[in-house]
N, CA, C and O atoms as CSV, one atom per row, in Angstrom:
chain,resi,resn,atom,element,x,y,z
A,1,UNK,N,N,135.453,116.384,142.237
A,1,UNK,CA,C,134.011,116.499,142.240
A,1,UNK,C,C,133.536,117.109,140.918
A,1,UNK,O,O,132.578,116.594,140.341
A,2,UNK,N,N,134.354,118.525,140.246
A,2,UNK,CA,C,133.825,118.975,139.312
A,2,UNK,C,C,134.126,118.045,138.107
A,2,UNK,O,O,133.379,118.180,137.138
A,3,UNK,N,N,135.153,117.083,138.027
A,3,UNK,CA,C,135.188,116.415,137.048
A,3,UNK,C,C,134.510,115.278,137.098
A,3,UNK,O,O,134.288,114.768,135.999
A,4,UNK,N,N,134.053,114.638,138.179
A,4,UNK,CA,C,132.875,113.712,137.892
A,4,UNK,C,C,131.536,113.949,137.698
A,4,UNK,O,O,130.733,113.089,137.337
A,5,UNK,N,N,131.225,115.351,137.980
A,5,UNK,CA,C,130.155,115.968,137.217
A,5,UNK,C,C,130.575,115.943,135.931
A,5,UNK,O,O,130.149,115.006,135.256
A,6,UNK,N,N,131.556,117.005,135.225
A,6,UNK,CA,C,131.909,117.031,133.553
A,6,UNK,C,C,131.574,115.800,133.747
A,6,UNK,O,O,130.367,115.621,133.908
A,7,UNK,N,N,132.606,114.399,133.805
A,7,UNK,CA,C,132.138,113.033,133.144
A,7,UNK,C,C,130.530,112.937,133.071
A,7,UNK,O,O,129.895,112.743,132.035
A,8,UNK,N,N,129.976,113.113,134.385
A,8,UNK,CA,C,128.244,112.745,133.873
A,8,UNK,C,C,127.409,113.414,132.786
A,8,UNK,O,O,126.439,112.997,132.153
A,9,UNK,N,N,128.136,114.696,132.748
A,9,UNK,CA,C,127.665,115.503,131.463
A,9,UNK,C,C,127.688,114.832,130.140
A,9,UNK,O,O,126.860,114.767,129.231
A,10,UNK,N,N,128.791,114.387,130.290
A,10,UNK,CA,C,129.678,114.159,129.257
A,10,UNK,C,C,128.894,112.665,128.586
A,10,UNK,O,O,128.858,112.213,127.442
A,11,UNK,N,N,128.457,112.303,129.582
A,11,UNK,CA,C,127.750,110.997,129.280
A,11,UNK,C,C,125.845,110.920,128.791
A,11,UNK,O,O,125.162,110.099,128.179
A,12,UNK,N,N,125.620,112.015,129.341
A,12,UNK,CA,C,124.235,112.464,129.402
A,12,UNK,C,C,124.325,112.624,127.917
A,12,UNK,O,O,123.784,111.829,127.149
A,13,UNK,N,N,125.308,114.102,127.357
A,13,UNK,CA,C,125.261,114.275,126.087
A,13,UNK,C,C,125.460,113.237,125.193
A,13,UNK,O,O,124.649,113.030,124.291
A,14,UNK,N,N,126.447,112.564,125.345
A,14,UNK,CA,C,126.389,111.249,124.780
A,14,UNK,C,C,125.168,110.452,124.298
A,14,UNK,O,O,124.887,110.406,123.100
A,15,UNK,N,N,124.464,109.845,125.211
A,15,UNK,CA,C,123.235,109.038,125.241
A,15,UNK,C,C,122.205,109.458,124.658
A,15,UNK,O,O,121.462,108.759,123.971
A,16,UNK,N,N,121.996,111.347,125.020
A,16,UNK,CA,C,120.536,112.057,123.913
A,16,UNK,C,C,121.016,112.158,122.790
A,16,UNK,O,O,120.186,112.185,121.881
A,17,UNK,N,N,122.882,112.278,122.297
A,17,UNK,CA,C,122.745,112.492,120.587
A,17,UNK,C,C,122.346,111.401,120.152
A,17,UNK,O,O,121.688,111.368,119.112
A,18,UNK,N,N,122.779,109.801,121.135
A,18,UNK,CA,C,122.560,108.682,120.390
A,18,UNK,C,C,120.910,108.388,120.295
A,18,UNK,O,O,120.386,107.684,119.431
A,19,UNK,N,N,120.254,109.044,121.313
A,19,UNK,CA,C,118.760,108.996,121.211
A,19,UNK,C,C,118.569,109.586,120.255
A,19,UNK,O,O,117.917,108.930,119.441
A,20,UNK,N,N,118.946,110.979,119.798
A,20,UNK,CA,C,118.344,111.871,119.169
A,20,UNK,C,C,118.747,110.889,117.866
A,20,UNK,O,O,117.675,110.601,117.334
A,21,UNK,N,N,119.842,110.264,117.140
A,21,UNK,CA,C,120.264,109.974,116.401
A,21,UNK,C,C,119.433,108.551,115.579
A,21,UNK,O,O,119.424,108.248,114.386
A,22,UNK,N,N,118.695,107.788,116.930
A,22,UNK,CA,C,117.951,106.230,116.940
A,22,UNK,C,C,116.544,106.995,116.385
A,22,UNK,O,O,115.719,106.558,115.583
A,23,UNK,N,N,116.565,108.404,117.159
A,23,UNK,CA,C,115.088,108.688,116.596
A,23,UNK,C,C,114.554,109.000,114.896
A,23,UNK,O,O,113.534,108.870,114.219
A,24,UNK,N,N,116.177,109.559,114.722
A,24,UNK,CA,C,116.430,110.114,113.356
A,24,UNK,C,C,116.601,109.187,112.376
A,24,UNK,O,O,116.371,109.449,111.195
A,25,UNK,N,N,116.938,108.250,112.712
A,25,UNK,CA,C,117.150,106.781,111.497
A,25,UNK,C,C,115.322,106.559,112.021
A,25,UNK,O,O,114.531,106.865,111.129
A,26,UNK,N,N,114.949,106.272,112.802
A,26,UNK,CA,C,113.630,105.483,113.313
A,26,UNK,C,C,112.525,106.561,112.339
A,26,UNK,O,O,111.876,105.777,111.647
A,27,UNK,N,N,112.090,107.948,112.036
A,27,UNK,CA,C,111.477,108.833,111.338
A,27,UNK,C,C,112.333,108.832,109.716
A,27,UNK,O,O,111.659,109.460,108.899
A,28,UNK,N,N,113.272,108.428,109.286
A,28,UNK,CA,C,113.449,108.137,107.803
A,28,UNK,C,C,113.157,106.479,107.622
A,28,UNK,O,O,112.824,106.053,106.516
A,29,UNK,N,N,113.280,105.724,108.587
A,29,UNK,CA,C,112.474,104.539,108.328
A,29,UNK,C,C,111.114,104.608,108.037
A,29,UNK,O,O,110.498,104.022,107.148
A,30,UNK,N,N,110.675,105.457,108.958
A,30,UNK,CA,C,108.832,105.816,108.325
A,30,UNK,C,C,108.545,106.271,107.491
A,30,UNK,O,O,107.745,105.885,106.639
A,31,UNK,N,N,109.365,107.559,107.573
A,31,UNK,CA,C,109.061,108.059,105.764
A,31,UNK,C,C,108.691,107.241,104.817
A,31,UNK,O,O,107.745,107.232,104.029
A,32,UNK,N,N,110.172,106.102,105.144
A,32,UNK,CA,C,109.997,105.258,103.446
A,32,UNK,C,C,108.996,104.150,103.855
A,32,UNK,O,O,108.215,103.903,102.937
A,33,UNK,N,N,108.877,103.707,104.525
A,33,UNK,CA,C,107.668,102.997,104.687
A,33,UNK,C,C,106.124,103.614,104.021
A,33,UNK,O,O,105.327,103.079,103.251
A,34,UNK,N,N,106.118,104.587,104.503
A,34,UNK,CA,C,104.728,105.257,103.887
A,34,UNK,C,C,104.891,105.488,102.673
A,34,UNK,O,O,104.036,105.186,101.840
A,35,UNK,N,N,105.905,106.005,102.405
A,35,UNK,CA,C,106.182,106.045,100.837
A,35,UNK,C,C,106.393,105.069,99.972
A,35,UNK,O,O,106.365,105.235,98.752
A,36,UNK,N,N,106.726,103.471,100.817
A,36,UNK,CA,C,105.875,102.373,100.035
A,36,UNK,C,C,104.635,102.036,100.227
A,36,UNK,O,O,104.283,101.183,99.412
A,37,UNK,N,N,103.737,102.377,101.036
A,37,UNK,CA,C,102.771,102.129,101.344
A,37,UNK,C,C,102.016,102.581,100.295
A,37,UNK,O,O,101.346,101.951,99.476
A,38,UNK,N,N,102.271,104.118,100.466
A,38,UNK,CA,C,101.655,104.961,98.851
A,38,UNK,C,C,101.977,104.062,97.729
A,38,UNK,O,O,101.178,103.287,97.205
A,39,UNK,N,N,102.854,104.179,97.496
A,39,UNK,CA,C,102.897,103.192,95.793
A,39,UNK,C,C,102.313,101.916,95.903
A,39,UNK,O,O,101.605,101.497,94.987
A,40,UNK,N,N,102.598,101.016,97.263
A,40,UNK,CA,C,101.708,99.791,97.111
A,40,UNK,C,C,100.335,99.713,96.478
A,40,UNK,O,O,99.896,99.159,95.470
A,41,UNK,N,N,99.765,100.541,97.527
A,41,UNK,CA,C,98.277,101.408,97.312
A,41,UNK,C,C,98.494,102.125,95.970
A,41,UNK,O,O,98.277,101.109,95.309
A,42,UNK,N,N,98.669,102.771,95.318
A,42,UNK,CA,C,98.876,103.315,93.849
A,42,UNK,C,C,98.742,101.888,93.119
A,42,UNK,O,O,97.662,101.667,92.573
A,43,UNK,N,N,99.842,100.798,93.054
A,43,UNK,CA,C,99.580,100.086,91.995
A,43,UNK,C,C,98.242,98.995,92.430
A,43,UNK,O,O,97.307,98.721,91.677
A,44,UNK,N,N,98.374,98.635,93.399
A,44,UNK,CA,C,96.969,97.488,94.009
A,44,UNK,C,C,95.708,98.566,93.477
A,44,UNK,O,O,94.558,98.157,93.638
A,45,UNK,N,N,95.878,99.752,92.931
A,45,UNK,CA,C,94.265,100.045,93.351
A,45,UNK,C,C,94.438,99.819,91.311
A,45,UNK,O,O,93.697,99.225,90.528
A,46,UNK,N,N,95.660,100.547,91.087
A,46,UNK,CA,C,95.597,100.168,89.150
A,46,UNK,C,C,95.609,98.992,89.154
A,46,UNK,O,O,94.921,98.890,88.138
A,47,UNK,N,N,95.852,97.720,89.497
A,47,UNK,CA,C,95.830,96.416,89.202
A,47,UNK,C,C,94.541,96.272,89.345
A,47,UNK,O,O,94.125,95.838,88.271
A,48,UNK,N,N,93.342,96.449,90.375
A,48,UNK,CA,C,91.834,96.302,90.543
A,48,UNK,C,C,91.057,96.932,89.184
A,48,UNK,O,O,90.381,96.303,88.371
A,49,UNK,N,N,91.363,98.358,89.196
A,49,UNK,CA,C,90.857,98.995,88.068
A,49,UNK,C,C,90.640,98.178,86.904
A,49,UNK,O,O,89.508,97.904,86.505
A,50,UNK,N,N,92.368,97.530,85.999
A,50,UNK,CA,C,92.540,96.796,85.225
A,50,UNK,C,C,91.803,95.271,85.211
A,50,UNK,O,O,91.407,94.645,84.228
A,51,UNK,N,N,91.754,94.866,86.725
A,51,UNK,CA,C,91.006,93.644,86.476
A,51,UNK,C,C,89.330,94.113,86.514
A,51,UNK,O,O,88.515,93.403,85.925
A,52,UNK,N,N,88.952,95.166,87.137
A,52,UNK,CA,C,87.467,95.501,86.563
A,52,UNK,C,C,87.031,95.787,85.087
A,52,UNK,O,O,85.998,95.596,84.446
A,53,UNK,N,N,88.195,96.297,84.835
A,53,UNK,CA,C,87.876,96.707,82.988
A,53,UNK,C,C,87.700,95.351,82.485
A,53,UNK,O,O,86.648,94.938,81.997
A,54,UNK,N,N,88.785,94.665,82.623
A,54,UNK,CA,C,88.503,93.151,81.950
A,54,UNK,C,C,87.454,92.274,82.160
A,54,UNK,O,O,86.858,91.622,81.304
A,55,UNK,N,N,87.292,92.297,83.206
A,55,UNK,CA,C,85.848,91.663,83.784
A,55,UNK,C,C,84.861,92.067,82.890
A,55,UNK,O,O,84.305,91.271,82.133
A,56,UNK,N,N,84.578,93.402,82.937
A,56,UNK,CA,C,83.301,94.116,82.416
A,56,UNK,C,C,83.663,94.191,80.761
A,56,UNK,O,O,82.781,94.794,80.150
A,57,UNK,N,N,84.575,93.793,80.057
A,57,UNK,CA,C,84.646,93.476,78.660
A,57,UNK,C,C,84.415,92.048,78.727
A,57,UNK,O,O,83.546,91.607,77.973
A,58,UNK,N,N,85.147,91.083,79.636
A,58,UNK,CA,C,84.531,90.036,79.202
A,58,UNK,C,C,84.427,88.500,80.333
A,58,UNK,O,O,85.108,87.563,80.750
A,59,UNK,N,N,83.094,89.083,80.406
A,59,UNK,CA,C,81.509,88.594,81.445
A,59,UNK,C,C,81.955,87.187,81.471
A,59,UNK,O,O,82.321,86.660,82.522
A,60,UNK,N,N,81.933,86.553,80.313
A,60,UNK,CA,C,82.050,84.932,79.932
A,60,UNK,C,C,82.985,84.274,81.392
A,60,UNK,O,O,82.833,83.690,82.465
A,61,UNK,N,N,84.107,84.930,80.404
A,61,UNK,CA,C,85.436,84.411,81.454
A,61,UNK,C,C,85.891,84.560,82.530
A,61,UNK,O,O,86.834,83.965,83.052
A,62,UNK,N,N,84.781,85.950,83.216
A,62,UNK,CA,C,85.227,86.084,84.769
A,62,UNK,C,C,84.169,85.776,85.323
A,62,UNK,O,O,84.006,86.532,86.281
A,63,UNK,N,N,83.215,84.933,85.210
A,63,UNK,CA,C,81.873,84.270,85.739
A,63,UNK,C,C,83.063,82.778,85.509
A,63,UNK,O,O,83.830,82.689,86.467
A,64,UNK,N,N,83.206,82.048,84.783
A,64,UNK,CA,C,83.849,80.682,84.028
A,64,UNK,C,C,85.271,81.138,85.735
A,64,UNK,O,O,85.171,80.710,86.885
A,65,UNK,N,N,86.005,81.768,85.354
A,65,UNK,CA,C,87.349,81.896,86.484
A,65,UNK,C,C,86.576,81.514,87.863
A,65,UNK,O,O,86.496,80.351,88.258
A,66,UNK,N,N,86.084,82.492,88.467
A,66,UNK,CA,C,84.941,82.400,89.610
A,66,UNK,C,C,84.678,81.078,89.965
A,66,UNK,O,O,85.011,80.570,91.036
A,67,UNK,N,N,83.819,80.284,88.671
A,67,UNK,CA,C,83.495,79.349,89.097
A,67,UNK,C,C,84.142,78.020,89.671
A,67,UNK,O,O,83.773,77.157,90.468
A,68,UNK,N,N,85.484,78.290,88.762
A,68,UNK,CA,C,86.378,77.049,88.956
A,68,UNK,C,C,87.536,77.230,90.265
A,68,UNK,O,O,88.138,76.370,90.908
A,69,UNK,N,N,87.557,78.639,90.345
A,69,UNK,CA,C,88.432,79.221,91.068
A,69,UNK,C,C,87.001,78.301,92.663
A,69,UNK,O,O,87.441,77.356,93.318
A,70,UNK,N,N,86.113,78.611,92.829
A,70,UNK,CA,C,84.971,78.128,93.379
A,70,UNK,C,C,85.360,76.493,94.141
A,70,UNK,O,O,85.645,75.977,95.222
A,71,UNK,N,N,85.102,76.143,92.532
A,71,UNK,CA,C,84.841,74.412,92.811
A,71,UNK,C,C,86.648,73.791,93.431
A,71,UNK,O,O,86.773,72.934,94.305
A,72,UNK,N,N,87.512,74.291,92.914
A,72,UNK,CA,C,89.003,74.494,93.607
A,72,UNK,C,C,89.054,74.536,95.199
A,72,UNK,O,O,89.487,73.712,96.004
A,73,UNK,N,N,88.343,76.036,95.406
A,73,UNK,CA,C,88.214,75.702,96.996
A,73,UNK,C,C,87.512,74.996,97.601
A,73,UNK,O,O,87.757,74.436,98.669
A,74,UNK,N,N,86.299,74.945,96.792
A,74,UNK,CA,C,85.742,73.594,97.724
A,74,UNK,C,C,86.166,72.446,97.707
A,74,UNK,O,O,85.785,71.877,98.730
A,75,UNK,N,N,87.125,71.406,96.688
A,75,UNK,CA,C,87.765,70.724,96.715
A,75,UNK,C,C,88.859,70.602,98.103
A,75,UNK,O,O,89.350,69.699,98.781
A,76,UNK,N,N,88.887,71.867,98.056
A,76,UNK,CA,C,90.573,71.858,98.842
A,76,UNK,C,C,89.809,72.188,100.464
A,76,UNK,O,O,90.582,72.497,101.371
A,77,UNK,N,N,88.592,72.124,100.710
A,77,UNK,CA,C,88.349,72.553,101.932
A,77,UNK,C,C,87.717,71.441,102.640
A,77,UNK,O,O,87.469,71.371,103.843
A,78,UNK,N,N,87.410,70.265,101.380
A,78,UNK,CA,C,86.563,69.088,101.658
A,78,UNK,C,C,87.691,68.285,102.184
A,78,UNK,O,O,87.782,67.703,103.265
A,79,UNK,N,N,88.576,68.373,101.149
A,79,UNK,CA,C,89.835,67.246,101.675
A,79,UNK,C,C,90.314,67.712,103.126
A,79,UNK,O,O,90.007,67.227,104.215
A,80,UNK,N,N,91.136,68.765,102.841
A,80,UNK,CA,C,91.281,69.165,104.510
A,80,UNK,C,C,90.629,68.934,105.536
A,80,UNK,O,O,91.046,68.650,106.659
A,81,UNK,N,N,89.604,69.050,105.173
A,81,UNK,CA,C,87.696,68.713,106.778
A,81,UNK,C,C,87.962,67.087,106.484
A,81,UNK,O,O,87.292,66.415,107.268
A,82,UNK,N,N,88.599,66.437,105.750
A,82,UNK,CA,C,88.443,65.025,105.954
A,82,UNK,C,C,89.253,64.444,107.312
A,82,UNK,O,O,89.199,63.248,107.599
């Protein structure tokens, strides 16, 4: 009797280190997740910045992009609806 208790012990402990252990890989998976998240967000917001500077030096060519970038999708939305 007392040793099929020990065994259930024995098994209990078992199962929470492996919980405790799934939880512990599962919270350094998040870490680094957020910690790409941060840098994603870090460079997407410098890549915007950089394309606002350029824009606002030069008007011509990001009105001209726009437009064609424009007439592109409507091309491609006419054919498709056909």
């Amino acid at each position: 009797m007392a040793e099929e208790q020990s065994t259930s012990d024995n098994e209990t402990t078992e199962k929470q280190e492996e919980l405790e252990e799934k939880i512990s890989s599962y919270e350094k998976l998040l870490d680094r997740l957020k910690k790409e998240r941060r840098h994603m967000e870090e460079e997407i917001n410098r890549d915007y910045r950089n394309a606002r500077r350029y824009v606002r030096a030069h008007p011509e060519e990001g009105i001209l992009f726009s437009f064609v970038g424009g007439v592109a999708l409507g091309i491609l939305i006419g054919k498709l609806t056909k």
